[in-house]
Structures are given as structure tokens and as C-alpha cells.
N, CA, C and O atoms as a Maestro MAE file, in Angstrom:
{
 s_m_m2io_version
 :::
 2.0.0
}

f_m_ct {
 s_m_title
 :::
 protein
 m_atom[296] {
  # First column is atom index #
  i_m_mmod_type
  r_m_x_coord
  r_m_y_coord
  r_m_z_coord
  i_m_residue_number
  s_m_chain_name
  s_m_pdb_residue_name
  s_m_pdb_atom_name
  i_m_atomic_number
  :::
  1 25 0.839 -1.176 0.000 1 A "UNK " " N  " 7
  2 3 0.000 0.000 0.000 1 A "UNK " " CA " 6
  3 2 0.889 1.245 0.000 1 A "UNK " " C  " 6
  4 15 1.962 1.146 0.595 1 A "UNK " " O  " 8
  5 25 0.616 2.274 -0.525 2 A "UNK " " N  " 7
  6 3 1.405 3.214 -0.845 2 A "UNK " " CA " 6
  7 2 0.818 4.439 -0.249 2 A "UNK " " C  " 6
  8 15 -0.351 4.656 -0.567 2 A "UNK " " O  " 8
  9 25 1.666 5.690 0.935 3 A "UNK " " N  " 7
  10 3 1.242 5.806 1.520 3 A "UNK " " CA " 6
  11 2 0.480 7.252 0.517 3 A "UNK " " C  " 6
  12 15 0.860 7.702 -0.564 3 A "UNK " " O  " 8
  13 25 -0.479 7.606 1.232 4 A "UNK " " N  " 7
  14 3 -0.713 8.812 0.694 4 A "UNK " " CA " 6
  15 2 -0.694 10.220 0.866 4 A "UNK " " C  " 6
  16 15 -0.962 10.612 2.002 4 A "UNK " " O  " 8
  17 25 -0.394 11.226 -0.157 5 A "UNK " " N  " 7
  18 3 0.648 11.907 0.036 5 A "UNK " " CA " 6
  19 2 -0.377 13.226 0.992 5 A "UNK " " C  " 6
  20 15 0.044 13.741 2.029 5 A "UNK " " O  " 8
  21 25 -1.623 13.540 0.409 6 A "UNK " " N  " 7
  22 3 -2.567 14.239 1.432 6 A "UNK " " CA " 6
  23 2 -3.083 13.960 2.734 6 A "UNK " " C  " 6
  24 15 -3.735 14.692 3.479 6 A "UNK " " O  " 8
  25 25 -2.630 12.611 2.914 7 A "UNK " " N  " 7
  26 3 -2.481 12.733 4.844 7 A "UNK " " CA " 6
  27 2 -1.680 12.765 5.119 7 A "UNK " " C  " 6
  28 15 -1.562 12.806 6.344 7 A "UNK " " O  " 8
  29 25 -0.352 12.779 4.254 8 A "UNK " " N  " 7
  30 3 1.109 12.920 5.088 8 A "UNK " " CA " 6
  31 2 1.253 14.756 4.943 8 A "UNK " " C  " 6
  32 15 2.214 15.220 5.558 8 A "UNK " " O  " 8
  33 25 0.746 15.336 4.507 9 A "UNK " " N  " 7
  34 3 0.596 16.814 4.077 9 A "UNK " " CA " 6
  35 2 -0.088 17.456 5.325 9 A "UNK " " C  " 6
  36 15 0.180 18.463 5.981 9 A "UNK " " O  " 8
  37 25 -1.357 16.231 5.443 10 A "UNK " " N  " 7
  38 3 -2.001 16.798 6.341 10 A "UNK " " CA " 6
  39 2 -1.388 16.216 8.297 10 A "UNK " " C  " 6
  40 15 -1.771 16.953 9.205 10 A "UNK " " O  " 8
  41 25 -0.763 15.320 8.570 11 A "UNK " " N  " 7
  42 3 -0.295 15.347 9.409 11 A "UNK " " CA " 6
  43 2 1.179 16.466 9.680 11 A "UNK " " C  " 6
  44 15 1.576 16.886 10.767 11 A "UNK " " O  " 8
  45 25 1.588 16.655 8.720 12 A "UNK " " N  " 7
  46 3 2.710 18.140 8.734 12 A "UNK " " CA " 6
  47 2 2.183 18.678 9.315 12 A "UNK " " C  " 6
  48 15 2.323 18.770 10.535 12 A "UNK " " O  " 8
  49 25 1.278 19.301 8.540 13 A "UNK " " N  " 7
  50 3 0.589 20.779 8.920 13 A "UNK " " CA " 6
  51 2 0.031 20.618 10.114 13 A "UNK " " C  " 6
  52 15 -0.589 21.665 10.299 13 A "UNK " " O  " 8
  53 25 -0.128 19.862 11.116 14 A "UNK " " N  " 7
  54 3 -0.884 19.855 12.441 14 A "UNK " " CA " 6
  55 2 0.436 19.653 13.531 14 A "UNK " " C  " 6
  56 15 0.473 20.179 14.644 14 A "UNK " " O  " 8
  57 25 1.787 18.546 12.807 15 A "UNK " " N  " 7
  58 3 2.876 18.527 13.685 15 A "UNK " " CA " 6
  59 2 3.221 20.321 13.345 15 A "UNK " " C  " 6
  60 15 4.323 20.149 13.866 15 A "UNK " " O  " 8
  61 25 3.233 20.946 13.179 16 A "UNK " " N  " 7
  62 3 3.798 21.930 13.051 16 A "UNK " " CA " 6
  63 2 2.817 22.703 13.592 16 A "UNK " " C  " 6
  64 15 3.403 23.460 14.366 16 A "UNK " " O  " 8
  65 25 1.259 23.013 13.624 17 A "UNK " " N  " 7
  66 3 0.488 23.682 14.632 17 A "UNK " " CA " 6
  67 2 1.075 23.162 16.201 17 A "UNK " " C  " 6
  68 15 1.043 23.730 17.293 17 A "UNK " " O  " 8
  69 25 1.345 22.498 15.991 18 A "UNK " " N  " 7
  70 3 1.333 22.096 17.753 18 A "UNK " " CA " 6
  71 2 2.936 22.105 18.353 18 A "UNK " " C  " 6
  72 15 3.206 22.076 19.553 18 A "UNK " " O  " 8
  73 25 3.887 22.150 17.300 19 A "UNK " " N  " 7
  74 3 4.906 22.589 17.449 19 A "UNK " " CA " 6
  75 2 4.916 24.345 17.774 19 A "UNK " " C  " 6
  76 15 5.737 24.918 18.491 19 A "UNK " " O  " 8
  77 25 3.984 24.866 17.173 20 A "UNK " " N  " 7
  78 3 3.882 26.377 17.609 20 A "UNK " " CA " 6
  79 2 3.061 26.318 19.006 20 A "UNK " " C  " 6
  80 15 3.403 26.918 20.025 20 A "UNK " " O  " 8
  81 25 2.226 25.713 18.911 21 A "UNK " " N  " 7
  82 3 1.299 26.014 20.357 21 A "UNK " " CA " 6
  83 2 2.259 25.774 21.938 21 A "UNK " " C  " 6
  84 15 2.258 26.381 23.009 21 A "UNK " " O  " 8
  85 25 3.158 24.362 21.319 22 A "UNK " " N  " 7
  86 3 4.786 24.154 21.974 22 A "UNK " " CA " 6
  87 2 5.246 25.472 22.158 22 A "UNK " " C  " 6
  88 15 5.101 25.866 23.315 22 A "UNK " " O  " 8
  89 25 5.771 26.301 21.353 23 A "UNK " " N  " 7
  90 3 6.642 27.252 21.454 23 A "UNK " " CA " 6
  91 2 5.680 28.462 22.000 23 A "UNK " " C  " 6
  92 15 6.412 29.202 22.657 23 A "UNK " " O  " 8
  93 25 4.713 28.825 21.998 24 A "UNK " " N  " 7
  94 3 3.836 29.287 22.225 24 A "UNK " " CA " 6
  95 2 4.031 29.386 23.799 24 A "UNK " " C  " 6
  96 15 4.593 30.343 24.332 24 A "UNK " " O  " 8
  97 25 3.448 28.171 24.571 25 A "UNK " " N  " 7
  98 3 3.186 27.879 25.713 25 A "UNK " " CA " 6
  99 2 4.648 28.130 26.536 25 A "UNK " " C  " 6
  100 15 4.495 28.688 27.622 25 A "UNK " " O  " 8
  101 25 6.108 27.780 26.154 26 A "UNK " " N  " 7
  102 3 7.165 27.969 26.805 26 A "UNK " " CA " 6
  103 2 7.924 29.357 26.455 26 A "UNK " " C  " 6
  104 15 9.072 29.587 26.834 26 A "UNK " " O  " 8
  105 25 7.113 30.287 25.656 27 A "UNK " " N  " 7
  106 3 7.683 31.447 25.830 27 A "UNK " " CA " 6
  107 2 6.540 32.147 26.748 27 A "UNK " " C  " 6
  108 15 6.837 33.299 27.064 27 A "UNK " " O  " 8
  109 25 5.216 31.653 27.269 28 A "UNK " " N  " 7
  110 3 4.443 32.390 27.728 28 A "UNK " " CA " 6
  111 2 5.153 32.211 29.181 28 A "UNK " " C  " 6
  112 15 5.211 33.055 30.075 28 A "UNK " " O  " 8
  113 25 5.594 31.096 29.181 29 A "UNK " " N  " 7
  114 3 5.980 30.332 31.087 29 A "UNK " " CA " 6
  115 2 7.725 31.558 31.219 29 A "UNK " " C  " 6
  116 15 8.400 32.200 32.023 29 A "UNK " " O  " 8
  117 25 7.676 31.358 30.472 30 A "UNK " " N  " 7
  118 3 9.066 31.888 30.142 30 A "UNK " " CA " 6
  119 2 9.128 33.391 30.694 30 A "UNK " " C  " 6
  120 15 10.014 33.747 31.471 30 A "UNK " " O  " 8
  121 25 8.041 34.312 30.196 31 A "UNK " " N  " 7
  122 3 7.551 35.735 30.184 31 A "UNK " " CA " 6
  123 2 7.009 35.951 31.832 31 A "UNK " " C  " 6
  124 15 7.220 36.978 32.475 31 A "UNK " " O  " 8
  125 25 6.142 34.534 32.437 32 A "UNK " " N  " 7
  126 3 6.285 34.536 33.684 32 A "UNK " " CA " 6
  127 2 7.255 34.068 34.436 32 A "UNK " " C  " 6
  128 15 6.592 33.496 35.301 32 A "UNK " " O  " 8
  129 25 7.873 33.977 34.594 33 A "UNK " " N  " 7
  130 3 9.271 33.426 35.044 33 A "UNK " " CA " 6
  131 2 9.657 32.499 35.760 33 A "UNK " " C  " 6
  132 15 10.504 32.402 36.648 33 A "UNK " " O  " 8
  133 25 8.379 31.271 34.900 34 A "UNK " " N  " 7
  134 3 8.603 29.370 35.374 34 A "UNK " " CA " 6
  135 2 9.347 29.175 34.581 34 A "UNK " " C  " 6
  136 15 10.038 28.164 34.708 34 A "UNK " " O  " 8
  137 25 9.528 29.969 33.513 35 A "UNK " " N  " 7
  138 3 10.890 28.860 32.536 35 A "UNK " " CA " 6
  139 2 12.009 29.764 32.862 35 A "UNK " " C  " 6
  140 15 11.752 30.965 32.772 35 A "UNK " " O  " 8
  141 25 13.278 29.404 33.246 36 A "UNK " " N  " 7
  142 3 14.830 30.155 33.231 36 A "UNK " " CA " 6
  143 2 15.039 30.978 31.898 36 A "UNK " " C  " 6
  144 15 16.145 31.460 31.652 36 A "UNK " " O  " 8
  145 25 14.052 31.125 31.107 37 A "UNK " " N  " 7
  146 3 15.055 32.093 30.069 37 A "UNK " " CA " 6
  147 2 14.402 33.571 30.086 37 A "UNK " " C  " 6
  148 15 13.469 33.963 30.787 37 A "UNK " " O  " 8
  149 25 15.196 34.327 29.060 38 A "UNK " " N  " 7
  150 3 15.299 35.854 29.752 38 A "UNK " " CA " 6
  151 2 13.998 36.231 28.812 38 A "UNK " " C  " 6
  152 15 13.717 35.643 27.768 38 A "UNK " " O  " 8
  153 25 13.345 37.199 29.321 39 A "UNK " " N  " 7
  154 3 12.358 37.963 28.408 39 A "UNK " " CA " 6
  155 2 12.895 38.269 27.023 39 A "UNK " " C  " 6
  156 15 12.100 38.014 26.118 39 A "UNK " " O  " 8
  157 25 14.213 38.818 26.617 40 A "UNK " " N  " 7
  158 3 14.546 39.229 25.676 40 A "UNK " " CA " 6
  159 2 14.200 37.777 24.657 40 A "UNK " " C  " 6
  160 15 13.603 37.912 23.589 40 A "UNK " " O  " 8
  161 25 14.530 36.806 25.013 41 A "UNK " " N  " 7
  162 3 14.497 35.282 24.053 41 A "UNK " " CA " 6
  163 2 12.806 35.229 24.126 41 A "UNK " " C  " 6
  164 15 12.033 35.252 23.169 41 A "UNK " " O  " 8
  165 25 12.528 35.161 25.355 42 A "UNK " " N  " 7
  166 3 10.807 34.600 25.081 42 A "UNK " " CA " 6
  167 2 10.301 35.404 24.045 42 A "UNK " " C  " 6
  168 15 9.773 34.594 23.283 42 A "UNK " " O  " 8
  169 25 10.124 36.809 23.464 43 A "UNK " " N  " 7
  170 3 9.282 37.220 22.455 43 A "UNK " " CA " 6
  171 2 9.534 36.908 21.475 43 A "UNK " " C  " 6
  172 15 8.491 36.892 20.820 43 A "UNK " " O  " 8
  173 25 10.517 36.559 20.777 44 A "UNK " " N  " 7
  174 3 11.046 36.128 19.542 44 A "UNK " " CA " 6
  175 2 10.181 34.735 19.635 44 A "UNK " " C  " 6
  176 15 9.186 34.471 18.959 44 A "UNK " " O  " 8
  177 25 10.771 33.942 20.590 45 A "UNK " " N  " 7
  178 3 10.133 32.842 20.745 45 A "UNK " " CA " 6
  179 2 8.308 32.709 20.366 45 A "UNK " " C  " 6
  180 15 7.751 31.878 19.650 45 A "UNK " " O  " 8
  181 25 7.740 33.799 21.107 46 A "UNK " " N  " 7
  182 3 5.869 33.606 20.911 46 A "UNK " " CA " 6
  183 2 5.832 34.325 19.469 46 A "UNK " " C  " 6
  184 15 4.740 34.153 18.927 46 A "UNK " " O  " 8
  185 25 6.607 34.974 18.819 47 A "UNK " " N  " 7
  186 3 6.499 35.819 18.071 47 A "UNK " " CA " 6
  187 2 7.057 34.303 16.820 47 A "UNK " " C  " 6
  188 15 7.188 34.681 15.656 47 A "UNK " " O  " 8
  189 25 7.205 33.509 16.952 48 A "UNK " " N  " 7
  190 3 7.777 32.305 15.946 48 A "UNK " " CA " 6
  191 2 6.864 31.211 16.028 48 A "UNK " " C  " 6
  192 15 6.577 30.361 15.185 48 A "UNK " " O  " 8
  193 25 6.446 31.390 17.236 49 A "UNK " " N  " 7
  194 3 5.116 30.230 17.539 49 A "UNK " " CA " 6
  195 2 3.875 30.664 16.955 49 A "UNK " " C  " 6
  196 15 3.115 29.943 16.309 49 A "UNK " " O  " 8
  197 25 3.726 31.789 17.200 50 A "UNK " " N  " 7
  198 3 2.914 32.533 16.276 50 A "UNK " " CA " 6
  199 2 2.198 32.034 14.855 50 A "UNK " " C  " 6
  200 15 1.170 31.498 14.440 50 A "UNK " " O  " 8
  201 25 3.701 32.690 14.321 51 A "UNK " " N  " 7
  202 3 3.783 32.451 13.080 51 A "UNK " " CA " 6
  203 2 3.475 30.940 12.632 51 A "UNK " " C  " 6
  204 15 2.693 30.664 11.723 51 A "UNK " " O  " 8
  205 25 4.141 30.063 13.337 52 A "UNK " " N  " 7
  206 3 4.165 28.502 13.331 52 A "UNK " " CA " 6
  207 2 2.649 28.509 13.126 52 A "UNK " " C  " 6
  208 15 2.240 28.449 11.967 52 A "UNK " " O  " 8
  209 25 1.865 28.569 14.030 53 A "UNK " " N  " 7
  210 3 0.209 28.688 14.179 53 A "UNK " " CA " 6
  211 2 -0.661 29.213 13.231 53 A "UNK " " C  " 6
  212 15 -1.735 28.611 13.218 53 A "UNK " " O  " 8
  213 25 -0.561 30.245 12.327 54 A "UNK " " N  " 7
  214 3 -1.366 30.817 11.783 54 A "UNK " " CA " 6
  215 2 -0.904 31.292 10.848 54 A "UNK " " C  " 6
  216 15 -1.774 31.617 10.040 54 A "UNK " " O  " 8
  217 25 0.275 31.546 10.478 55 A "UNK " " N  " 7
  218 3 0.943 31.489 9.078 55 A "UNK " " CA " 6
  219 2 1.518 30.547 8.157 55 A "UNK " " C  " 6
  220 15 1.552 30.548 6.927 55 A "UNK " " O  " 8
  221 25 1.965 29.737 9.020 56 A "UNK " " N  " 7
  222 3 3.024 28.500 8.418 56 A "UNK " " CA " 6
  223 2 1.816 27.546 7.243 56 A "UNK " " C  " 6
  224 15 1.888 27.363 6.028 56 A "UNK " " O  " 8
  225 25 0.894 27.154 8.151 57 A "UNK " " N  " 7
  226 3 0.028 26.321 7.628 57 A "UNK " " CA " 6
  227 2 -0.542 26.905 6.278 57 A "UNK " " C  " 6
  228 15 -0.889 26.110 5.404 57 A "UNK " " O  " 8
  229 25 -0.633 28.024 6.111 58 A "UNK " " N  " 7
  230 3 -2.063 28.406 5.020 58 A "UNK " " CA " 6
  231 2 -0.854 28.697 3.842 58 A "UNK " " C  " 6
  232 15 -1.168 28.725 2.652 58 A "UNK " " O  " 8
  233 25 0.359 28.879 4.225 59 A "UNK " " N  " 7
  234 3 1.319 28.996 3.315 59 A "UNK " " CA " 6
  235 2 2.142 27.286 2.723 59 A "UNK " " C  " 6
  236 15 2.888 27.009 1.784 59 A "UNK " " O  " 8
  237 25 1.616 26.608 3.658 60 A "UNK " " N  " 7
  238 3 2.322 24.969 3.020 60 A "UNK " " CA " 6
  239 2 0.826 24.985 2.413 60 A "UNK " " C  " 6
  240 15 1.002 25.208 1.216 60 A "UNK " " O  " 8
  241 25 -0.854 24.832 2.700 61 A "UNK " " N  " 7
  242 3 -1.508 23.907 2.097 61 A "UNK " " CA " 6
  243 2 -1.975 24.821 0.507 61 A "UNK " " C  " 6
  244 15 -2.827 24.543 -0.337 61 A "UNK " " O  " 8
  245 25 -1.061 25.898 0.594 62 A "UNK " " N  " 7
  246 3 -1.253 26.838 -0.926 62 A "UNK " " CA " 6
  247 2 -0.116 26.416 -1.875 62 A "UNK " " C  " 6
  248 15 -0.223 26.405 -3.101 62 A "UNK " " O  " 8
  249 25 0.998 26.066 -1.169 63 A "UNK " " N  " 7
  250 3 2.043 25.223 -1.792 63 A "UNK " " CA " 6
  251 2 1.629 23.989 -1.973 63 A "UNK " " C  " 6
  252 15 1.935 23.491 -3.056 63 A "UNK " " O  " 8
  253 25 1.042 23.363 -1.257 64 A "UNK " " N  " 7
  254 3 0.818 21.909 -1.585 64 A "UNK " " CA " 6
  255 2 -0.854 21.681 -2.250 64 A "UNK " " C  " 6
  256 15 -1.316 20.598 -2.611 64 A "UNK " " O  " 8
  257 25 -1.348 22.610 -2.274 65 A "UNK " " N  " 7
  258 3 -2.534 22.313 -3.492 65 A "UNK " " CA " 6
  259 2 -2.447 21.648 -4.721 65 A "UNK " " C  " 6
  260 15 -1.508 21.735 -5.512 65 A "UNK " " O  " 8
  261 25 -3.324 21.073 -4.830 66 A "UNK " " N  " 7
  262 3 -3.552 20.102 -6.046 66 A "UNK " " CA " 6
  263 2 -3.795 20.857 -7.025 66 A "UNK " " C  " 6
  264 15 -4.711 21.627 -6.735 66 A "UNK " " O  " 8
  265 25 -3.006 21.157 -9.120 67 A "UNK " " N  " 7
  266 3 -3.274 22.285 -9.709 67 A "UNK " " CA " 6
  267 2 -4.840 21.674 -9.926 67 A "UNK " " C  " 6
  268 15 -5.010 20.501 -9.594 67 A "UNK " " O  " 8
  269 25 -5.982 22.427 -10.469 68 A "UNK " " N  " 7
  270 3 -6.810 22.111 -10.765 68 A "UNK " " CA " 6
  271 2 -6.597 21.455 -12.539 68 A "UNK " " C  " 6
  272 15 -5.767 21.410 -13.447 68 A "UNK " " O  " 8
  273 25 -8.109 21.000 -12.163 69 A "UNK " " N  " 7
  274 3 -8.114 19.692 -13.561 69 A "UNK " " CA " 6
  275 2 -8.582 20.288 -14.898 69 A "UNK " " C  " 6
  276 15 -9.631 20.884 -14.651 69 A "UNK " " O  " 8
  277 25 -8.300 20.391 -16.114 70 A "UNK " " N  " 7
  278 3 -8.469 20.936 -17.151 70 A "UNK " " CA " 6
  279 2 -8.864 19.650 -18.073 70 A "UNK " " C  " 6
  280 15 -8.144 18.823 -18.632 70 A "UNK " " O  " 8
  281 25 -10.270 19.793 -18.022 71 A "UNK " " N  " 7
  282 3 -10.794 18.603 -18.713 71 A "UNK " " CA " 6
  283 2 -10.828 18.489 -20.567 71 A "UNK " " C  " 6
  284 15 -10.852 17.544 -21.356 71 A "UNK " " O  " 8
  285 25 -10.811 20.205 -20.726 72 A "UNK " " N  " 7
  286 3 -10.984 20.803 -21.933 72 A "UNK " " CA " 6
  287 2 -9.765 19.950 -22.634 72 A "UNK " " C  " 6
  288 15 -9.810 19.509 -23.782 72 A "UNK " " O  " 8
  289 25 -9.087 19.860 -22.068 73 A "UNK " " N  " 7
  290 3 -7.752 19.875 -23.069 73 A "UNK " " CA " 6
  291 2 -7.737 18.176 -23.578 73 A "UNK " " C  " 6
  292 15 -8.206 17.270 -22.889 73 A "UNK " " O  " 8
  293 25 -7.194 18.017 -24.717 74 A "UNK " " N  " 7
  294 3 -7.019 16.525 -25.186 74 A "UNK " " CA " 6
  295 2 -6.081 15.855 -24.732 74 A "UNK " " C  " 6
  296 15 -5.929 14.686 -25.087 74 A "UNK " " O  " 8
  :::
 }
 m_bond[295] {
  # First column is bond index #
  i_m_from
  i_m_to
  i_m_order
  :::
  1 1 2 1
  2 2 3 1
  3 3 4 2
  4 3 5 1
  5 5 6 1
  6 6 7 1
  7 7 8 2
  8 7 9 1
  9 9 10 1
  10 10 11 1
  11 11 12 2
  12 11 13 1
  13 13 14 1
  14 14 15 1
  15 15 16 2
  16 15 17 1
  17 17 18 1
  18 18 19 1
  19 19 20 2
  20 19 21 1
  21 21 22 1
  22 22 23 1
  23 23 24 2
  24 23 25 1
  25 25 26 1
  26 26 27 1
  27 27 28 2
  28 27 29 1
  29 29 30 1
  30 30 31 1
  31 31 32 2
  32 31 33 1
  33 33 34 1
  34 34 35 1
  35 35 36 2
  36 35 37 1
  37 37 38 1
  38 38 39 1
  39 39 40 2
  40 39 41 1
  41 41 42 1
  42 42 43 1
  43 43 44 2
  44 43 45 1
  45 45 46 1
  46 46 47 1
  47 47 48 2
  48 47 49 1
  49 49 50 1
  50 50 51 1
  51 51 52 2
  52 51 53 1
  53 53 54 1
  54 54 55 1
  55 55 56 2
  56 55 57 1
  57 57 58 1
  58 58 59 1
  59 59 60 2
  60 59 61 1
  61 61 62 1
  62 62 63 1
  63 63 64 2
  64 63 65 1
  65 65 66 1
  66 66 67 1
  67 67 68 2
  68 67 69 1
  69 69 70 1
  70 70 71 1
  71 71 72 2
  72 71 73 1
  73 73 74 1
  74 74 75 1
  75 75 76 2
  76 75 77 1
  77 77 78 1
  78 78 79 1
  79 79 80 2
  80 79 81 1
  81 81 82 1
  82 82 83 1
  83 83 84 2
  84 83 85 1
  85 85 86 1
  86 86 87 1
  87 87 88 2
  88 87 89 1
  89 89 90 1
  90 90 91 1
  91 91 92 2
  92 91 93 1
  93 93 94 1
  94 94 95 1
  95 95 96 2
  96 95 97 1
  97 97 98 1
  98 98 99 1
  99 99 100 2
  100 99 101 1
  101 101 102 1
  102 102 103 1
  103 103 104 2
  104 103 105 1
  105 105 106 1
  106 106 107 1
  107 107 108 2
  108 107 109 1
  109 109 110 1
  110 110 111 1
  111 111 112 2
  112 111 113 1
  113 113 114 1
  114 114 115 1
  115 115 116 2
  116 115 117 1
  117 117 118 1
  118 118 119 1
  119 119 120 2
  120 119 121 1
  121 121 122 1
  122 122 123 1
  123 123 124 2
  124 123 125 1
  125 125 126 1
  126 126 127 1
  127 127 128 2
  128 127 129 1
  129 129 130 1
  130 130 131 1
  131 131 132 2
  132 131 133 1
  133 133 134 1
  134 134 135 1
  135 135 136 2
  136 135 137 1
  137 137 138 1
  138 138 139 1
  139 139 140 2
  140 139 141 1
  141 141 142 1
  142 142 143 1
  143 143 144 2
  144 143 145 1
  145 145 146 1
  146 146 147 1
  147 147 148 2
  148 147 149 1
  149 149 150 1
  150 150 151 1
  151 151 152 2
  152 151 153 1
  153 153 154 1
  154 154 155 1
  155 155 156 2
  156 155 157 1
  157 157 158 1
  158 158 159 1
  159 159 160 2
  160 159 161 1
  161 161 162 1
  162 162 163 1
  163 163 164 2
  164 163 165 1
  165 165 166 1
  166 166 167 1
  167 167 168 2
  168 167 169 1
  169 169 170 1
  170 170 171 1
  171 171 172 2
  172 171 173 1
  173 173 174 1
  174 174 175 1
  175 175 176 2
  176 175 177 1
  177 177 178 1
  178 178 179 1
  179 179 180 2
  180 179 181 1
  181 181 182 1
  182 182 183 1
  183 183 184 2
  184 183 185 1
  185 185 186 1
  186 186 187 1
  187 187 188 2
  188 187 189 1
  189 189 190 1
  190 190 191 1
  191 191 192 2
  192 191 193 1
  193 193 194 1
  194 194 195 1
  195 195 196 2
  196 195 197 1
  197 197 198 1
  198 198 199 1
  199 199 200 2
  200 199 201 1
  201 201 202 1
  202 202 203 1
  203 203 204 2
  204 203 205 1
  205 205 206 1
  206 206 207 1
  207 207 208 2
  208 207 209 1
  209 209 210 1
  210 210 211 1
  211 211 212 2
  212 211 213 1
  213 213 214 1
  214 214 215 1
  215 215 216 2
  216 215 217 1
  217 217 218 1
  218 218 219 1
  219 219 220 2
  220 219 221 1
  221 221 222 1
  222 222 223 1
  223 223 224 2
  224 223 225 1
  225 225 226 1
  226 226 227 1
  227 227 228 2
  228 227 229 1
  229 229 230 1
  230 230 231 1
  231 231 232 2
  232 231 233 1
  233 233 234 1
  234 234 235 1
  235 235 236 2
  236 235 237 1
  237 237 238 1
  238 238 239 1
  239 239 240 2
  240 239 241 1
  241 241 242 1
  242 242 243 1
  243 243 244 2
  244 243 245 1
  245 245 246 1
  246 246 247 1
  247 247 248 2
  248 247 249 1
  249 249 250 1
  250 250 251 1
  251 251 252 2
  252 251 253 1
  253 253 254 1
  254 254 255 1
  255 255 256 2
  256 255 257 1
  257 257 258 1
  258 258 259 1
  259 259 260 2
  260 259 261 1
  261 261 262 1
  262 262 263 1
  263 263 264 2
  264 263 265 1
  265 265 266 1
  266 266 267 1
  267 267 268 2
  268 267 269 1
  269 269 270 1
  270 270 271 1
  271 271 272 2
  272 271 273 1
  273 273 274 1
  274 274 275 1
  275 275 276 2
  276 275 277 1
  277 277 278 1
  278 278 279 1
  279 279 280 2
  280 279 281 1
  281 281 282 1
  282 282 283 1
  283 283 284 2
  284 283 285 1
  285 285 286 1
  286 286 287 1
  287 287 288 2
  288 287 289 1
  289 289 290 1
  290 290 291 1
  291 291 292 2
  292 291 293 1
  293 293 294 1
  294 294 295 1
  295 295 296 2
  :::
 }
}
């Protein structure tokens, strides 16, 4: 069986939401000062998790769209 390539597309795109919600959550602990690192690192940090969350995705599943089908043609 051969695997297929739109659930492996679609499990990316969710390891990588939750890889931001990850980075997300340890720059927030971070900003309160349960995690050891300095404020200056945590914003970059939520500011990448961010992105991870709500940019990353809509920019892979526009790259990874299927072209549409052109039936017209012979």
C-alpha cells in the first residue's frame, strides 16, 4: 500500500500547529518566570510560535494544493 501523500501533508501541517502552540506555551511560562530564560528570548520565541500557528500552515496547504483539472484539453 502506498502511503498517501494528502495525509502525510495533512499530518505536517498539524505537527507543526502544535509545534507552535509548543513554542507558544514555553515562551508564555518563560515571560512569567517558570521557565529560566530571559524575556529578551521569550518574544522572539511567541512571536515564531505565532507564526508557526497561523501562518506557516495556510502557506504549506497553498504550496501543496492540487493544480486544478483541465478537462478541456485533449
Amino acid at each position: 500500500m502506498t502511503p498517501d501523500p494528502a495525509r502525510n501533508r495533512f499530518f505536517a501541517i498539524q505537527a507543526l500547529r502544535l509545534g507552535g502552540v509548543a513554542l507558544v506555551i514555553v515562551a508564555l511560562l518563560a515571560l512569567k518566570g517558570v521557565v529560566p530564560l530571559p524575556q529578551i528570548a521569550a518574544w522572539p520565541i511567541l512571536v515564531v510560535g505565532l507564526a508557526d500557528i497561523l501562518v506557516v500552515p495556510a502557506l504549506l496547504a497553498r504550496k501543496w494544493r492540487t493544480p486544478p483539472q483541465n478537462e478541456d484539453r485533449p
